[in-house]
LOTORLO-595623 format. One record per residue (C-alpha): residue in one letter; x, z, y. Coordinates in steps of 0.1 Angstrom, whole numbers, padded with zeros to 4 digits, always signed. Layout:
BEGIN
AXZY/...
This chain:
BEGIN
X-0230-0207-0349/X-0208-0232-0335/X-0230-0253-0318/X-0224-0257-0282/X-0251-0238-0264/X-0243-0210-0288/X-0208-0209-0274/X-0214-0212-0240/X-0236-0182-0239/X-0210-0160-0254/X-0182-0174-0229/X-0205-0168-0203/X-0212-0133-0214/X-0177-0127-0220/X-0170-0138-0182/X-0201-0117-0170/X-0184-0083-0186/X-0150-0095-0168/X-0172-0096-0135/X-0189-0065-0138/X-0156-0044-0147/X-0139-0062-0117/X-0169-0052-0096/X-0165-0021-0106/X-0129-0016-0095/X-0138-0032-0063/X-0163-0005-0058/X-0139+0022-0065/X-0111+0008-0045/X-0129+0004-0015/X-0137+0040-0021/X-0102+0056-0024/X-0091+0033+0006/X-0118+0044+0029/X-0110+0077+0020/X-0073+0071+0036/X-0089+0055+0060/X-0112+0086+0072/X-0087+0111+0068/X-0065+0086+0093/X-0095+0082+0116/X-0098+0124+0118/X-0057+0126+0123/X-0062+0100+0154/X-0090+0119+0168/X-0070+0151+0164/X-0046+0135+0181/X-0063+0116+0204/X-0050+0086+0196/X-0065+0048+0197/X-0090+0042+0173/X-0076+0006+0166/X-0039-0004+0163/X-0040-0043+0168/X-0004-0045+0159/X-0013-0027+0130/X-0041-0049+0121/X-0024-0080+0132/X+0005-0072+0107/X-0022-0062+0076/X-0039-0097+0080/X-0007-0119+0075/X+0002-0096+0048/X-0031-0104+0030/X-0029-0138+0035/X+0001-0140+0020/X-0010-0121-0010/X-0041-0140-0005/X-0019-0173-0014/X-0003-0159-0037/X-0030-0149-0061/X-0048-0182-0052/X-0073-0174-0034/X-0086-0186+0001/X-0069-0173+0029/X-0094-0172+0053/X-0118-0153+0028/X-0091-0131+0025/X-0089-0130+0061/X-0126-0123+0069/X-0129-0097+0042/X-0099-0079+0060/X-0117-0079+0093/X-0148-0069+0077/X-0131-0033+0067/X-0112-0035+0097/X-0145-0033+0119/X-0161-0009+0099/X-0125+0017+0098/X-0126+0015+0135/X-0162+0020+0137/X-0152+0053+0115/X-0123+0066+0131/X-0145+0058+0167/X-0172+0084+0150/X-0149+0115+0144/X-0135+0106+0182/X-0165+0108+0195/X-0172+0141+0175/X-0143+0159+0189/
């Protein structure tokens, strides 16, 4: 069971798994965060506060870049993915403003 293809499978299967449970922590970190995030978006439109902080923002995407480079992986997917949850929190927190 040594020849090559043999082995290849089983690395590749063994990387598949590795995906799949990352995946899967992905999934349920995005959940817990947007959970923060929605109670945040209520507090603000209890509040009546802004539903976006730029400075706020502005400050979380050179903090993920930096983490970003650090863990060696592209900045600027880093960067998009940020403002892709960044959109979609505002678009939350301008949802419960609009429902008070």
């Amino acid at each position: 069971m040594s020849d090559p293809v043999t082995v290849a499978a089983h690395v590749l299967r063994d990387h598949r798994a590795s995906i799949d449970r990352l995946d899967a922590i992905l999934v349920y970190t995005l959940g817990e965060r947007f959970k923060h995030t929605q109670a945040v978006g209520k507090l603000k439109a209890e509040h009546d506060l802004p539903p976006s902080d730029p400075n706020r923002e502005a400050d979380q995407i050179a903090r993920l870049e930096d983490l970003a480079k650090r863990a060696d992986l592209d900045p600027e997917f880093a960067k998009k993915f940020l403002n892709f949850i960044i959109a979609e929190v505002i678009q939350h927190h301008q949802h419960h403003a609009e429902k008070i």
